[in-house]
C-alpha positions in Angstrom: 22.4 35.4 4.1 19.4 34.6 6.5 18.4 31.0 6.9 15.7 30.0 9.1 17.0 26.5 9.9 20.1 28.4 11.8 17.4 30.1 14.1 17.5 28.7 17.4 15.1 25.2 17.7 12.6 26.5 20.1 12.2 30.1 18.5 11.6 28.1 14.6 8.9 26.1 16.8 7.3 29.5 18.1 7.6 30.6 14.5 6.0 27.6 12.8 3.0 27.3 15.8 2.4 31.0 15.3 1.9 30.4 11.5 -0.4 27.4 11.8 -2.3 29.1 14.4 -3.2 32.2 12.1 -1.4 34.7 13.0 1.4 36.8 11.2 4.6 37.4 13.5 7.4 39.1 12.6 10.8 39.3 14.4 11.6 42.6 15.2 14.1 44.8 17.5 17.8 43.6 18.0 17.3 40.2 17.2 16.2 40.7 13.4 19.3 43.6 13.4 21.7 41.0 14.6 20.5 38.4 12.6 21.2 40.7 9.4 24.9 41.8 11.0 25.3 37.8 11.2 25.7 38.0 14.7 24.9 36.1 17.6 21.3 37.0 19.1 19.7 35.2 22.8 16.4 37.4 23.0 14.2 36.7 20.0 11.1 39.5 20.2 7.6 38.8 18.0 5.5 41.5 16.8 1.3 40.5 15.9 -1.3 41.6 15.6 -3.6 40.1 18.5 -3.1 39.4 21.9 0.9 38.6 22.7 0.3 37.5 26.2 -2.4 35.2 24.8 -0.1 33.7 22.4 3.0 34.0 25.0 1.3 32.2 26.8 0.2 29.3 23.9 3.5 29.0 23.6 4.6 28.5 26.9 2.2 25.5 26.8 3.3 23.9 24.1 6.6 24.0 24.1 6.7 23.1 27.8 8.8 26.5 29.0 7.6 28.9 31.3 5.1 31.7 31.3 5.8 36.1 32.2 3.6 38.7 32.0 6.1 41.5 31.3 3.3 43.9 30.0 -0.4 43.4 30.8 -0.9 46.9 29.9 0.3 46.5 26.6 -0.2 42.5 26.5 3.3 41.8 25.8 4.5 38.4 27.1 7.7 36.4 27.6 8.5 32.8 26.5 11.7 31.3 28.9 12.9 28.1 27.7 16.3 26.2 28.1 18.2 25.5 25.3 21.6 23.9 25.0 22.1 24.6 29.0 20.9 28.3 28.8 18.1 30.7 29.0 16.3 31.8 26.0 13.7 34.5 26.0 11.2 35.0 23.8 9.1 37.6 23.8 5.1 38.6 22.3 3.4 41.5 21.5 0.8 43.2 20.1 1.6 46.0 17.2 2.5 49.0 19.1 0.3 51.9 19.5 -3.0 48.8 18.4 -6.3 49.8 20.2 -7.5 47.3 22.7 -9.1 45.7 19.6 -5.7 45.3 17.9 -7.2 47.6 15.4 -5.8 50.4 13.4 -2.1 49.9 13.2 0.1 48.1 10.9 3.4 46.6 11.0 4.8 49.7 9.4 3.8 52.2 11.8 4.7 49.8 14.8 8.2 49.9 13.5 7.9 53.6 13.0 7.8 54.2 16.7 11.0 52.2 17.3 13.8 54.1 18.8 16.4 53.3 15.6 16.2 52.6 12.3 18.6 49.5 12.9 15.9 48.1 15.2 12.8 49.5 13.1 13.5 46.5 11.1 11.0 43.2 10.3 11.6 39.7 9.3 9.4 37.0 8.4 11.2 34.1 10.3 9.6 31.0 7.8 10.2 32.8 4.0 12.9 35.9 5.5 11.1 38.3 4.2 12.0 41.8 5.2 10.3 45.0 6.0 12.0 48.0 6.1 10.1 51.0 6.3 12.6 53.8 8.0 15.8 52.9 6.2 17.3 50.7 8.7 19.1 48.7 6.3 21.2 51.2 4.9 21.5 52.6 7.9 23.2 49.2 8.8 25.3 49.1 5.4 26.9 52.6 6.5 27.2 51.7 10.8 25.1 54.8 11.0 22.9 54.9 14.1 19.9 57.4 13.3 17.0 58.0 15.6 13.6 56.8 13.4 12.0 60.3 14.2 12.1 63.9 15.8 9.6 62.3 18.6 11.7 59.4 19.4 13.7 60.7 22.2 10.5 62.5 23.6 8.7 59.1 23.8 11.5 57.2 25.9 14.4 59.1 26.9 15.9 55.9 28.2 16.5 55.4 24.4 19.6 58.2 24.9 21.5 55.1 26.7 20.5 52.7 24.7 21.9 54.4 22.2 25.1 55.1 23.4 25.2 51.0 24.2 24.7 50.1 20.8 27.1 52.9 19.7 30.0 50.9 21.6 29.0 47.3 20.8 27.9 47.6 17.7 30.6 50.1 16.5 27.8 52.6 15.1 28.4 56.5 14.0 25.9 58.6 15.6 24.5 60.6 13.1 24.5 64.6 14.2 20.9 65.3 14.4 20.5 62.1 16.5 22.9 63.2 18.7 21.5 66.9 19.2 18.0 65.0 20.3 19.5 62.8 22.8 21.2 66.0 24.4 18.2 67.9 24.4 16.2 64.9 25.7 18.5 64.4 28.9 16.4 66.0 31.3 13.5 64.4 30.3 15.2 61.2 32.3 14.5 62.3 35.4 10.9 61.6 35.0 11.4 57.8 34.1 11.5 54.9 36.4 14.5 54.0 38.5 13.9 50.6 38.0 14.1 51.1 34.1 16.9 53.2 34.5 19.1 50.9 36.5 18.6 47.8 34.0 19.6 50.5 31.2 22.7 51.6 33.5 23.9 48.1 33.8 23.5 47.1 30.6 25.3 50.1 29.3 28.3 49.2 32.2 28.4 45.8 31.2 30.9 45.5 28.0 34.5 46.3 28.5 35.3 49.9 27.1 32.6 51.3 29.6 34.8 54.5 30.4 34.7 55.5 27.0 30.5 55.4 26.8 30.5 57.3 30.7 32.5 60.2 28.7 29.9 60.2 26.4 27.1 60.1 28.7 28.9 63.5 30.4 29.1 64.8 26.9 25.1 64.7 26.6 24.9 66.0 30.0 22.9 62.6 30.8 25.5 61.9 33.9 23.9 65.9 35.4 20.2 63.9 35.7 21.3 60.2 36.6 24.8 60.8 38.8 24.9 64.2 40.0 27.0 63.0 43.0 29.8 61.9 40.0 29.7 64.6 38.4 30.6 67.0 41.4 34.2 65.3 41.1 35.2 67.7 37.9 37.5 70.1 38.8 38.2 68.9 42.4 42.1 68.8 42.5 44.2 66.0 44.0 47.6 66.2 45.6 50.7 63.3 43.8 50.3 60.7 43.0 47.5 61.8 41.5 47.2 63.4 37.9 43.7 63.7 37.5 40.6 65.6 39.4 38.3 63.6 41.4 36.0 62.5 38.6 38.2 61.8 35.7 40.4 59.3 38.5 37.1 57.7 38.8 36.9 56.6 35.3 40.3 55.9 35.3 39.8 53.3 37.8 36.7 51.9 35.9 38.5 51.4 33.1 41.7 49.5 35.1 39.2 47.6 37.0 38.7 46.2 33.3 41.8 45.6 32.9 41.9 43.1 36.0 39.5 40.3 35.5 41.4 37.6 35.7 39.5 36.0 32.7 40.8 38.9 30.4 44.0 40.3 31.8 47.0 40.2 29.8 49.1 42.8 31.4 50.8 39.9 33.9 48.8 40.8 36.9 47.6 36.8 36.8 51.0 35.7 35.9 53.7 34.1 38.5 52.4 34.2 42.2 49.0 35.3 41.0 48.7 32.4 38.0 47.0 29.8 40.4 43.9 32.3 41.6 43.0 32.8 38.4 39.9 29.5 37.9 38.9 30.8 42.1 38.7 34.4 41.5 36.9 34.3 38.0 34.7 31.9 39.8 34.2 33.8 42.8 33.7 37.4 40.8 31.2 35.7 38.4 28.8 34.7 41.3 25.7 36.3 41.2 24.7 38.3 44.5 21.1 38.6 43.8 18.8 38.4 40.3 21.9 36.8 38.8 23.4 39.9 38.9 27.4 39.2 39.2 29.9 40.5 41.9 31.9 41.9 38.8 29.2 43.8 37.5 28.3 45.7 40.8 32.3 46.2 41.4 32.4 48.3 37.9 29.6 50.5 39.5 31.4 50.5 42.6 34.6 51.7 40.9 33.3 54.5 39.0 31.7 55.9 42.4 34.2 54.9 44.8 35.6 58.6 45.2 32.1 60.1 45.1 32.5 62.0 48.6 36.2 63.4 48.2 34.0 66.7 46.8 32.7 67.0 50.2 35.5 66.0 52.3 38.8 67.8 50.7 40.9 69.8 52.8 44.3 71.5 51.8 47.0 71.1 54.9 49.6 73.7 56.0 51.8 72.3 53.9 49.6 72.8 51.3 48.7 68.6 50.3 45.2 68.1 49.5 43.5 65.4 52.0 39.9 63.4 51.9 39.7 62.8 55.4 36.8 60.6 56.3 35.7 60.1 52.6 35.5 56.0 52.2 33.2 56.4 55.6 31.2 59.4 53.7 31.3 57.9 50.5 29.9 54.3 51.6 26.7 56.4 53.3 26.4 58.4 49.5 26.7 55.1 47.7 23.9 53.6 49.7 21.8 56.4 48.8 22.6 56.5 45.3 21.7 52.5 45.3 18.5 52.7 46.8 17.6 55.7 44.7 18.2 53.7 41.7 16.1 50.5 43.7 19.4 48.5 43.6 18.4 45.2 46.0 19.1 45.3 48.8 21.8 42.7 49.0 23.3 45.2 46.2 23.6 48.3 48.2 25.2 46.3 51.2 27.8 45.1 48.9 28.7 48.2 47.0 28.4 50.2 50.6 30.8 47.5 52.1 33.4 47.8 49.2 33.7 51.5 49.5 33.5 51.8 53.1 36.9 49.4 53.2 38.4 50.3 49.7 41.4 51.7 51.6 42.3 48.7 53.8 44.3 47.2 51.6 46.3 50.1 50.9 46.6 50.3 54.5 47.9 47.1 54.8 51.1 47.6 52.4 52.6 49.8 54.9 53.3 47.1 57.5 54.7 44.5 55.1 54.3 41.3 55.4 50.6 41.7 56.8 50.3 40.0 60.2 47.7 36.7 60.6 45.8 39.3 63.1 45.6 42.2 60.2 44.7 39.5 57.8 42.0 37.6 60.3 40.8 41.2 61.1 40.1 42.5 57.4 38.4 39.2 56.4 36.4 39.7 59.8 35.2 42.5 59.0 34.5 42.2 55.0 34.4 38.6 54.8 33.0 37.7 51.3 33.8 41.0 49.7 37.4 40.7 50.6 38.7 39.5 47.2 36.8 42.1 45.7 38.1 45.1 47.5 42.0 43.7 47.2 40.9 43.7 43.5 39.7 47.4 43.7 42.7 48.2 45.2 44.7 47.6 42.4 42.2 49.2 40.1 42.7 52.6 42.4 46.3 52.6 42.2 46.6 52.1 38.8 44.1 54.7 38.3 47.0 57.5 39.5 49.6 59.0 38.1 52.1 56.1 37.8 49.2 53.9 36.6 51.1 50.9 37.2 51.1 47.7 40.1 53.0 48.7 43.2 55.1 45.9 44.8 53.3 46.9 48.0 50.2 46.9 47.2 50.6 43.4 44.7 52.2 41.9 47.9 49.0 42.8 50.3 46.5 41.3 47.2 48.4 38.5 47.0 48.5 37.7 50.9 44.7 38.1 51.2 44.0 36.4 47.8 46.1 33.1 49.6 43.8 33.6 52.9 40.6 33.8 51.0 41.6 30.4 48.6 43.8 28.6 50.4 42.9 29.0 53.8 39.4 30.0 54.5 39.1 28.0 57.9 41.6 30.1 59.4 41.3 34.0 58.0 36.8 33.9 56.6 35.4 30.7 58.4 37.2 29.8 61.6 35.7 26.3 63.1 35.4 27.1 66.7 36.8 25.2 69.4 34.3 26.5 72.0 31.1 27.8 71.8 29.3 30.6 74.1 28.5 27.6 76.5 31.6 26.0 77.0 32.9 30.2 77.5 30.6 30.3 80.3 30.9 27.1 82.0 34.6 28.1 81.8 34.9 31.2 83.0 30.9 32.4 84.3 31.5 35.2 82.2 28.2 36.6 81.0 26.5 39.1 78.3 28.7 40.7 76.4 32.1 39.8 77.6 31.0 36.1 76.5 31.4 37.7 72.5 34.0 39.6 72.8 36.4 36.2 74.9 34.6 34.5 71.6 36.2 36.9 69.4 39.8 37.2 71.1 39.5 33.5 70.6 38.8 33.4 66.6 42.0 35.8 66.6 44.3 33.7 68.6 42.8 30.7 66.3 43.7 32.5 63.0 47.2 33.1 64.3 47.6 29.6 65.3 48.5 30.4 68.8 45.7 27.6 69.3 45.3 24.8 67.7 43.5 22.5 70.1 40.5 22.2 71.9 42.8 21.8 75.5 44.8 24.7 74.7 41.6 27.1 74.2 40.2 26.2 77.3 43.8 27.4 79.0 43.0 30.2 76.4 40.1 31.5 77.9 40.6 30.8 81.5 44.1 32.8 81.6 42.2 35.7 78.9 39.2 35.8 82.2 41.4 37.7 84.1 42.5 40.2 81.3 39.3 40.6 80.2 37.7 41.8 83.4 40.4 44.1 84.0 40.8 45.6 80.7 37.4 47.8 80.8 38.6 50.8 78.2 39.8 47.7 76.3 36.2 45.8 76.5 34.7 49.1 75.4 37.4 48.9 72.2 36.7 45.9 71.0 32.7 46.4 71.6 33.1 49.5 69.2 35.0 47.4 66.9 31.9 44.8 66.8 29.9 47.6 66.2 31.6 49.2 63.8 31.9 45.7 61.7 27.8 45.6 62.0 28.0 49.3 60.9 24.6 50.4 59.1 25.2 52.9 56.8 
């Protein structure tokens, strides 16, 4: 039963100063078809009949929040206002499809050219009346999800993943004919804007059960126009331990990745050992890298791509064992491209390039056991932030094979470089150094170059505590002056290495 006074304060304030002002609004979109399912809604959308940025912007004024254009085109404007701690978002706009006069359209036909008949439906916030005009109501009643014309698809084939969102989260039956359009209407998406497309993607990535909607996204053939690169996995055979081709091991490790957030997991990863990185690594994955878009959300991306070169690298040996040579270095130069295609900041396509280009460090690492300081002060040199991120993805990958369970091995390297992250950061991320490039050269009048690389050997001996004091890494360098000016080949080693950790893909 719909009650105004449950509405959120600021939106029953928009409501009421809309009303005194003149001018019919109506909620419309998800919010009103939330409302209805009695669930929880955080963007509240107005339809009216004049100018919405006008009013947005009214609004904005008096109930002291801030002020975006989203729309000048079609003067649709956004309302952002805190409330209890959070964002709310409220948006106004004109009818859509009005003249530049507001003339000639009514609520009806504004709903009309909604994508669904679930979100084709009005309310009138202050007496809940409700306008219904393409059967959305019913369509509720039955969890039927039914396009609200022939043309809809045709208008915005975005609408093809926001249908498949709302088939997942709001546990809707696509009806067959709705389903037919969206398949015919897949090509049409390679003629809208990446920008658009990317906010769609991750909103479609988002909610847990995301392998699930990918399948159905390769069913419509929508995966052919977005992810090509993805879809080249099918059929691409894998030696044991693996039991699927390239591209359904993807989704496999999508879906396990799931499985691992430590705010979630109940499958005993985050039990024992693990329990007490639970609070830092929900904290740490939950950190937004930029536009408050969160590490955890860019990892799912990076999890369903992470294999997205083994098309172009497999090999089959003499003795017959399928091998990827080379494809985390490929890969991390096809996931950069992908990102930028899809205008992914670029703070986003440095991350998701930096996760696949190391994805098989850790994996790596079990075969030494227990990893050394130096391995351990070495990975986080070289990943630093991302570290935690790519031990998680490396339990996603195994358990995305055919045993699809936790190796000891593997568990053991996690948990070493989950401790180094946490628990000491000053030794393995951040070392304090004892000596600067000065103090290296009043020391030792090396110069140029060799003054890094002594600075480096220095960090190293640091993180395995050969060091500890400021006496002892003078002695450090002065006895490491000699070794370093005769160890040329080696110089040249470790300046590849630097290179290679500045690497631009």
């Amino acid at each position: 039963m719909y009650n105004f006074s449950q509405l959120p304060t600021p939106v029953q304030q928009a409501a009421r100063f809309l009303h005194e002002s003149g001018e019919s609004a109506w909620l419309v979109g998800g919010a009103t078809r939330d409302i209805l399912l009695g669930r929880s809604v955080k963007d509240f959308d107005f339809v009216i009949a004049g100018d919405g940025l006008h009013w947005a912007r009214c609004i904005a004024r008096e109930l002291k929040g801030a002020f975006v254009a989203l729309d000048e085109e079609r003067l649709v404007g956004r309302v952002v206002i805190k409330h209890e701690g959070k964002p709310l978002w409220i948006d106004v706009a004109r009818f859509r499809g009005a003249s530049d006069q507001g003339d000639g359209v009514s609520l009806e036909e504004d709903l009309s050219l909604r994508d669904f008949t679930v979100n084709a439906i009005a309310l009138e916030p202050l007496t809940g009346s409700v306008v219904d005009p393409t059967g959305g109501g019913a369509d509720l009643g039955s969890a039927t999800l039914r396009a609200t014309g022939p043309r809809a698809f045709q208008d915005d084939p975005l609408r093809i993943l926001r249908g498949i969102r709302l088939h997942a989260t709001h546990h809707l039956i696509i009806e067959t004919a709705t389903w037919e359009a969206m398949r015919s209407s897949a090509p049409a998406l390679s003629g809208i804007a990446a920008e658009r497309v990317r906010e769609e993607w991750l909103q479609l990535l988002a909610p847990s059960g995301a392998m699930a909607r990918i399948a159905l996204l390769d069913d419509l053939k929508v995966l052919d126009v977005l992810l090509p690169e993805l879809v080249q996995g099918k059929g691409v055979t894998q030696s044991s331990p693996h039991s699927h081709d390239v591209f359904g091991h993807n989704l496999l490790v999508l879906d396990a990745i799931e499985g691992l957030w430590p705010w979630v997991e109940s499958g005993g990863f985050w039990q024992g050992e693990l329990a007490r990185f639970v609070e830092p690594m929900t904290t740490h994955l939950q950190e937004p890298l930029a536009h408050e878009l969160p590490r955890w959300l860019l990892l799912k991306h990076v999890a369903l791509l992470h294999d997205v070169a083994k098309p172009t690298t497999r090999t089959v040996g003499k003795d017959g064992r399928i091998h990827f040579y080379g494809h985390d270095q490929v890969g991390a130069k096809m996931m950069g491209e992908i990102m930028r295609r899809m205008k992914f900041s670029t703070a986003c396509v440095q991350y998701a390039e930096q996760v696949l280009f190391h994805h098989l460090r850790p994996l790596g690492l079990s075969q030494h056991l227990p990893p050394s300081d130096r391995s351990v002060y070495r990975f986080y040199r070289d990943v630093s932030h991302d570290g935690p991120d790519i031990a998680l993805h490396s339990m996603a990958d195994q358990r995305g094979k055919a045993f699809a369970t936790d190796r000891v091995e593997v568990v053991a390297v996690v948990t070493r470089l989950l401790e180094a992250y946490f628990e000491a950061p000053e030794r393995f991320v951040r070392p304090v150094p004892l000596l600067d490039g000065n103090d290296v050269m009043a020391l030792t009048n090396l110069r140029g170059p060799a003054v890094g690389i002594m600075l480096e050997r220095l960090r190293e001996a640091q993180a395995q505590q050969r060091i500890r004091t400021r006496a002892e890494a003078e002695r450090f360098v002065q006895r490491e002056k000699g070794n370093l000016q005769a160890g040329t080949s080696s110089k040249r080693g470790e300046r590849g290495e630097a290179s290679s950790r500045r690497r631009k893909f």
